[in-house]
PDB file with one MODEL, atoms N, CA, C and O in Angstrom:
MODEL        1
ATOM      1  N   UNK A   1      26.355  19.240   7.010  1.00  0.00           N
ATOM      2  CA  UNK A   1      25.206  19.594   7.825  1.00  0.00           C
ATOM      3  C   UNK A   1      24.358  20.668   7.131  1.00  0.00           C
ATOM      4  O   UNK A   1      23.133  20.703   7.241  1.00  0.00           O
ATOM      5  N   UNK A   2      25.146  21.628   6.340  1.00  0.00           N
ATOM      6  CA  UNK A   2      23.948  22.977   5.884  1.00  0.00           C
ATOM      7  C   UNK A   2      23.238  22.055   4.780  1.00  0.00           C
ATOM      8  O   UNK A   2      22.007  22.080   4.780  1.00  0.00           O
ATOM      9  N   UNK A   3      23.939  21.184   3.768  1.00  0.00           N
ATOM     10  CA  UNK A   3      23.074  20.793   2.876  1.00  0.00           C
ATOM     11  C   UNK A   3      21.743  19.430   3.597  1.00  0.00           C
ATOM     12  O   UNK A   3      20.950  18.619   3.120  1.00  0.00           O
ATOM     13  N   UNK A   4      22.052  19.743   4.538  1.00  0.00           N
ATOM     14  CA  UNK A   4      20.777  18.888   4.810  1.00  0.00           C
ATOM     15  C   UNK A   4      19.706  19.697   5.284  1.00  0.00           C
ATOM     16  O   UNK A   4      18.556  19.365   4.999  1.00  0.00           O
ATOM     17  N   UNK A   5      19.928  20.740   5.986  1.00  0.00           N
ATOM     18  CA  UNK A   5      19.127  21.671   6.043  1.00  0.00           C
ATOM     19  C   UNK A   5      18.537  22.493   4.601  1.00  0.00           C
ATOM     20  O   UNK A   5      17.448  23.066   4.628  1.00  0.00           O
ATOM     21  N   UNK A   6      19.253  22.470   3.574  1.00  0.00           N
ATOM     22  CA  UNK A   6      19.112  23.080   2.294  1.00  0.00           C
ATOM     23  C   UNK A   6      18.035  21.548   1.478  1.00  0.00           C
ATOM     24  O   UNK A   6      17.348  21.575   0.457  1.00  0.00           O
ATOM     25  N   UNK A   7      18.202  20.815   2.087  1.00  0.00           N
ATOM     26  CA  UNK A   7      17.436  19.787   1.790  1.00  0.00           C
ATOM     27  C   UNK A   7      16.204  19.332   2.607  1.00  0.00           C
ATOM     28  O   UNK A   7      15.536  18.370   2.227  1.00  0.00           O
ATOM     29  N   UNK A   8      16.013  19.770   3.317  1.00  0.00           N
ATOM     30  CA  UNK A   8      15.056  19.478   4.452  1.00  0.00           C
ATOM     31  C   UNK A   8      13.225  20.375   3.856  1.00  0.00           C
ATOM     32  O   UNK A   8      12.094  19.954   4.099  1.00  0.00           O
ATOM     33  N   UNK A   9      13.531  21.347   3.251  1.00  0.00           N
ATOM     34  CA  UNK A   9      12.124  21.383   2.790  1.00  0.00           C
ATOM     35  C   UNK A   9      12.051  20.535   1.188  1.00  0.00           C
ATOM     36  O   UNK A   9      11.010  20.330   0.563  1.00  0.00           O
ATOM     37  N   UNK A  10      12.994  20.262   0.897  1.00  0.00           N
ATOM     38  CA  UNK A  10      12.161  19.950  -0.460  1.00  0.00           C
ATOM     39  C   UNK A  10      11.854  18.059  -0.266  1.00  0.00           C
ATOM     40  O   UNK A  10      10.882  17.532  -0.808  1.00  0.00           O
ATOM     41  N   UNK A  11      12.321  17.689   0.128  1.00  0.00           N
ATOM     42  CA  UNK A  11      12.075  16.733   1.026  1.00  0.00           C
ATOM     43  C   UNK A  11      10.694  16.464   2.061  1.00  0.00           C
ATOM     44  O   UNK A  11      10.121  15.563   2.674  1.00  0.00           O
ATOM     45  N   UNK A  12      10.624  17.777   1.803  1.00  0.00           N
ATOM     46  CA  UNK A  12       8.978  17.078   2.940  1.00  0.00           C
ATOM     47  C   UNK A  12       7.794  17.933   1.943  1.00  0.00           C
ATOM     48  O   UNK A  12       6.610  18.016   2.269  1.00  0.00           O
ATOM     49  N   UNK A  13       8.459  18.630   0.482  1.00  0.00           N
ATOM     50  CA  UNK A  13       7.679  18.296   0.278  1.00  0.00           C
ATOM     51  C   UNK A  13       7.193  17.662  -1.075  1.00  0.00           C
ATOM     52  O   UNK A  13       6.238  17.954  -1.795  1.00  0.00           O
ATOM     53  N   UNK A  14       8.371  16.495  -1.207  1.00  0.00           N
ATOM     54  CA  UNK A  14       8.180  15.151  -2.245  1.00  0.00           C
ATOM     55  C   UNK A  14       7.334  14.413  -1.187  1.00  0.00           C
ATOM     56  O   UNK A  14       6.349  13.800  -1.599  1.00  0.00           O
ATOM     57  N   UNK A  15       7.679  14.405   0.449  1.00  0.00           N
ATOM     58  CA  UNK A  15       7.132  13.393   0.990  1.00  0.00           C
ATOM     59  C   UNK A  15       5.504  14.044   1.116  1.00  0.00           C
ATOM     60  O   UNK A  15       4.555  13.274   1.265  1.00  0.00           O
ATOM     61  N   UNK A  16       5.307  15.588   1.037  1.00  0.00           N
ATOM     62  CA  UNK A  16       3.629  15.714   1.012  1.00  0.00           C
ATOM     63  C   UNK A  16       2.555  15.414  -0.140  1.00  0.00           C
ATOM     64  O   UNK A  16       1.374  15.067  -0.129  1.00  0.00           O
ATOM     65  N   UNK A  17       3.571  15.729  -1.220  1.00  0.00           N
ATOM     66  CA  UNK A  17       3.124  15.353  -3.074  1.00  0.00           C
ATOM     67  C   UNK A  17       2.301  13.444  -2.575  1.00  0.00           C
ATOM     68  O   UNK A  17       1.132  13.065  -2.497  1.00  0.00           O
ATOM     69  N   UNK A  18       3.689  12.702  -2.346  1.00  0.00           N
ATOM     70  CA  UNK A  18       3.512  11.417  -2.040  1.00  0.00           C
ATOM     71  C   UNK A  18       2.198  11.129  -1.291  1.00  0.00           C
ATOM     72  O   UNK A  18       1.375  10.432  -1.884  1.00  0.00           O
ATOM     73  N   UNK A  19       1.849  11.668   0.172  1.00  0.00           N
ATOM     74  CA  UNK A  19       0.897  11.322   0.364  1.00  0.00           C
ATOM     75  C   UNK A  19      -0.889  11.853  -0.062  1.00  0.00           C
ATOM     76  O   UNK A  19      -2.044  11.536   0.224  1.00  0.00           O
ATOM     77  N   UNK A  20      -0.084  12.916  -0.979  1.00  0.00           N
ATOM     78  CA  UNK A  20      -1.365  12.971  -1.788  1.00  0.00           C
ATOM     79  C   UNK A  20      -2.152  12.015  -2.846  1.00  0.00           C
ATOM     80  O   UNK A  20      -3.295  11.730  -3.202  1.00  0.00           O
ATOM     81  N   UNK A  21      -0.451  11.629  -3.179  1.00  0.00           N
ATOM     82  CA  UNK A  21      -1.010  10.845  -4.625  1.00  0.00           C
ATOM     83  C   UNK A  21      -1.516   9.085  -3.743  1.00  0.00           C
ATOM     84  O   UNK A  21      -2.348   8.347  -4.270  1.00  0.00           O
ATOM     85  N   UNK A  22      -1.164   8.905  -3.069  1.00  0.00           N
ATOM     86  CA  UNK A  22      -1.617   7.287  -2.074  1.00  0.00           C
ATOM     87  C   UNK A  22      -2.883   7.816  -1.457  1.00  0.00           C
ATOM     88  O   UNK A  22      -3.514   6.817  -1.110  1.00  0.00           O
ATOM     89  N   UNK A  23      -3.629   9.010  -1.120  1.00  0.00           N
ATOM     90  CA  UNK A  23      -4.241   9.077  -1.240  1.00  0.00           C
ATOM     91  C   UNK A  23      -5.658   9.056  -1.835  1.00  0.00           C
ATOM     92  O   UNK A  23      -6.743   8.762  -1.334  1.00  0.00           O
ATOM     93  N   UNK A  24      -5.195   9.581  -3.429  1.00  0.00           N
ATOM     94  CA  UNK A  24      -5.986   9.691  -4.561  1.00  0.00           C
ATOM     95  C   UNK A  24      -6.076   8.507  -4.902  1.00  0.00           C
ATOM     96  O   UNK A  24      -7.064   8.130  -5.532  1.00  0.00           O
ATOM     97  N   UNK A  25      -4.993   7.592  -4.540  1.00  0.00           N
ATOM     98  CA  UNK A  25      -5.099   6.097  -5.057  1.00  0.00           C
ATOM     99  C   UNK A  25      -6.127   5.373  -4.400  1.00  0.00           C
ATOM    100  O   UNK A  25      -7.094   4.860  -4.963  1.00  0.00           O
ATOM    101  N   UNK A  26      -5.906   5.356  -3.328  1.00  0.00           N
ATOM    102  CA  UNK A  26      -7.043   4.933  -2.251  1.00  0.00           C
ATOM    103  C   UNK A  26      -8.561   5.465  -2.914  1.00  0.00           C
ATOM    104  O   UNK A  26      -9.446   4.717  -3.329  1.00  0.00           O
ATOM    105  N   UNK A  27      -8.586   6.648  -2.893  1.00  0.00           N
ATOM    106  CA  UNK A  27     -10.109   6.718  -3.395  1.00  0.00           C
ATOM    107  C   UNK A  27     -10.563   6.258  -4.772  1.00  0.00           C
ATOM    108  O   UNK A  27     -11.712   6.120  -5.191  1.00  0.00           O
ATOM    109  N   UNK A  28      -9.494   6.069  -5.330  1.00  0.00           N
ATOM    110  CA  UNK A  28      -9.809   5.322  -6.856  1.00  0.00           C
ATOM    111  C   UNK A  28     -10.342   4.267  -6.626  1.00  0.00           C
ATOM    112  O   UNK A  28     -11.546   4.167  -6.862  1.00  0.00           O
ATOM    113  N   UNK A  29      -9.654   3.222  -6.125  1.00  0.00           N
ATOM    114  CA  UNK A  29      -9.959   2.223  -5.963  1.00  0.00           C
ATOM    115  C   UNK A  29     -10.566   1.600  -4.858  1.00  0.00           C
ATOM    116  O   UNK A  29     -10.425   0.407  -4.591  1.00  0.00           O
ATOM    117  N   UNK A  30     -11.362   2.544  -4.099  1.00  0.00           N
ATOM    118  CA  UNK A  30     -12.044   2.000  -2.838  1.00  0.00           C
ATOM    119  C   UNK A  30     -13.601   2.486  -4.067  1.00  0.00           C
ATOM    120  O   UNK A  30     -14.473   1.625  -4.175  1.00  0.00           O
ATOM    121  N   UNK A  31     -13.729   3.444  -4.638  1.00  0.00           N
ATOM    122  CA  UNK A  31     -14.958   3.995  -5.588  1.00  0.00           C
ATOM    123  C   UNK A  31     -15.115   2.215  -6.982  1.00  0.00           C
ATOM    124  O   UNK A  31     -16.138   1.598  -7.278  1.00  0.00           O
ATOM    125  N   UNK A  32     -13.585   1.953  -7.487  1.00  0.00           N
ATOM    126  CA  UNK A  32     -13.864   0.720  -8.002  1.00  0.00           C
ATOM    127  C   UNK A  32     -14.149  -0.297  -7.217  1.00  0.00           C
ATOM    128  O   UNK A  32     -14.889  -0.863  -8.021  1.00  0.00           O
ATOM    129  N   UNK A  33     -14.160  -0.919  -6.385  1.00  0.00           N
ATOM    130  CA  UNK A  33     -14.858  -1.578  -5.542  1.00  0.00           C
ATOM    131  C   UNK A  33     -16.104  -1.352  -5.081  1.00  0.00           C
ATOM    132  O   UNK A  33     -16.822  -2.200  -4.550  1.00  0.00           O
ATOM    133  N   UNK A  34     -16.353  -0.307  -5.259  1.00  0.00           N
ATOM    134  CA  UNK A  34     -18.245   0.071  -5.027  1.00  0.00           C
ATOM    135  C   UNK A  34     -18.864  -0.183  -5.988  1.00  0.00           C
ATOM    136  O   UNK A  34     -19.986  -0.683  -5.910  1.00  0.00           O
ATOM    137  N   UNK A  35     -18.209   0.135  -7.259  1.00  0.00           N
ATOM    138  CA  UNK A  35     -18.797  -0.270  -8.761  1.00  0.00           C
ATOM    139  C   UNK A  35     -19.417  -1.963  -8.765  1.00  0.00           C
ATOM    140  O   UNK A  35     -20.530  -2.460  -8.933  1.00  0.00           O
ATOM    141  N   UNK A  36     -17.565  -2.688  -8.387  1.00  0.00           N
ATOM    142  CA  UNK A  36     -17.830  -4.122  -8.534  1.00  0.00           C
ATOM    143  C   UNK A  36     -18.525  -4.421  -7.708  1.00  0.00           C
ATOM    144  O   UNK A  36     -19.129  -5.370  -8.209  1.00  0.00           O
ATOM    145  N   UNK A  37     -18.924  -4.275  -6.671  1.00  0.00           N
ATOM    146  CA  UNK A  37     -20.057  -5.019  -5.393  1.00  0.00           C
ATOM    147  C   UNK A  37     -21.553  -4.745  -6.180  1.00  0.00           C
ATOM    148  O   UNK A  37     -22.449  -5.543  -6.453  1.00  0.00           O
ATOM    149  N   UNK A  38     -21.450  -3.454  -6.396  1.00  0.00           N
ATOM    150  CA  UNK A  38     -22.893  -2.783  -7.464  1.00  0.00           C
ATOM    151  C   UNK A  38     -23.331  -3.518  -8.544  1.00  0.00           C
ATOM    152  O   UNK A  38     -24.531  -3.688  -8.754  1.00  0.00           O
ATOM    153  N   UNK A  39     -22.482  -3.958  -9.231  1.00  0.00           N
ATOM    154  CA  UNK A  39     -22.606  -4.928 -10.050  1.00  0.00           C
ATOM    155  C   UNK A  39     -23.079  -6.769 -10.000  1.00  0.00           C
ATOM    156  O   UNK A  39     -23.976  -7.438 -10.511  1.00  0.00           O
ATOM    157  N   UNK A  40     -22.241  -6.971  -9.344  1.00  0.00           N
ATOM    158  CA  UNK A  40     -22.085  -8.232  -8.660  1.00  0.00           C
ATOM    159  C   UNK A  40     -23.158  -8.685  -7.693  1.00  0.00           C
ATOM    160  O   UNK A  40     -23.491  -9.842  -7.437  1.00  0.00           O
ATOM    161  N   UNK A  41     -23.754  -7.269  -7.082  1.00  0.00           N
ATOM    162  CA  UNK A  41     -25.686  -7.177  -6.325  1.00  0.00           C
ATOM    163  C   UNK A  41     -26.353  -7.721  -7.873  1.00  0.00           C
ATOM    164  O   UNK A  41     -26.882  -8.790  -8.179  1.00  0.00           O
ATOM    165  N   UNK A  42     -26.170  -6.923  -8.385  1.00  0.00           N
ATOM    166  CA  UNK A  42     -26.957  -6.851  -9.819  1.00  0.00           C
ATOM    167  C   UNK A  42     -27.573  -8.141 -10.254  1.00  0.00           C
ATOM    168  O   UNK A  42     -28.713  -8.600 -10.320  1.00  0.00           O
ATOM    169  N   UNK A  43     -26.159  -8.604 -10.567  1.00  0.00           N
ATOM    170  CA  UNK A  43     -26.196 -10.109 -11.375  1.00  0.00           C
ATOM    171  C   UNK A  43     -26.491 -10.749 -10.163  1.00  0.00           C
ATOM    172  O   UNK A  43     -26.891 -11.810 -10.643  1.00  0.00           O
ATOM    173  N   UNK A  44     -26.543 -10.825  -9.546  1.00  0.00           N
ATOM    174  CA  UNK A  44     -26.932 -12.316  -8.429  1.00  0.00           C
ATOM    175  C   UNK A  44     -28.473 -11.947  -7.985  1.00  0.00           C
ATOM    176  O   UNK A  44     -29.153 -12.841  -7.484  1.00  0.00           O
ATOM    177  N   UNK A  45     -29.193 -10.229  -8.222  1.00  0.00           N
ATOM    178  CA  UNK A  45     -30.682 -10.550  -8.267  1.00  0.00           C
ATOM    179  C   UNK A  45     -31.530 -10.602  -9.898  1.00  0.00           C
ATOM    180  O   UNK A  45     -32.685 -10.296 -10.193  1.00  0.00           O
ATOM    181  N   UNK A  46     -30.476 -11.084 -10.675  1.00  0.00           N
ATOM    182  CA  UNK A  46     -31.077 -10.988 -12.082  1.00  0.00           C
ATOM    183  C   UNK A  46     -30.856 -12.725 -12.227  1.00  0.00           C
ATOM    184  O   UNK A  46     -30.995 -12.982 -13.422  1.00  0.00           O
ATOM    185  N   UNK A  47     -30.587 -13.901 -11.503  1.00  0.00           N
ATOM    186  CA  UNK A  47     -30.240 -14.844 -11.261  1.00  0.00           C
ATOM    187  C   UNK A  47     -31.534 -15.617 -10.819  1.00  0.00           C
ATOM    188  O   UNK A  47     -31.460 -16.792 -10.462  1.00  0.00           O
TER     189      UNK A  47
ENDMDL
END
């Protein structure tokens, strides 16, 4: 039981690291998807 308590912060905060980095992911690739639509406008009024 104590080592779970001796474990209980570092544990939340691999699990806060984590939702930083799924975060950062998300905005990566929601910003590449703005690119490709930007693009993809492009070519279909250069058509």
């Amino acid at each position: 039981m104590r080592r779970i308590f001796h474990l209980s912060p570092l544990l939340a905060l691999l699990a806060l690291a984590a939702c930083q980095t799924v975060q950062g992911a998300g905005r990566d690739l929601q910003s590449a998807g703005q690119v490709i639509s930007r693009e993809s406008q492009e070519a279909q009024a250069g058509m």
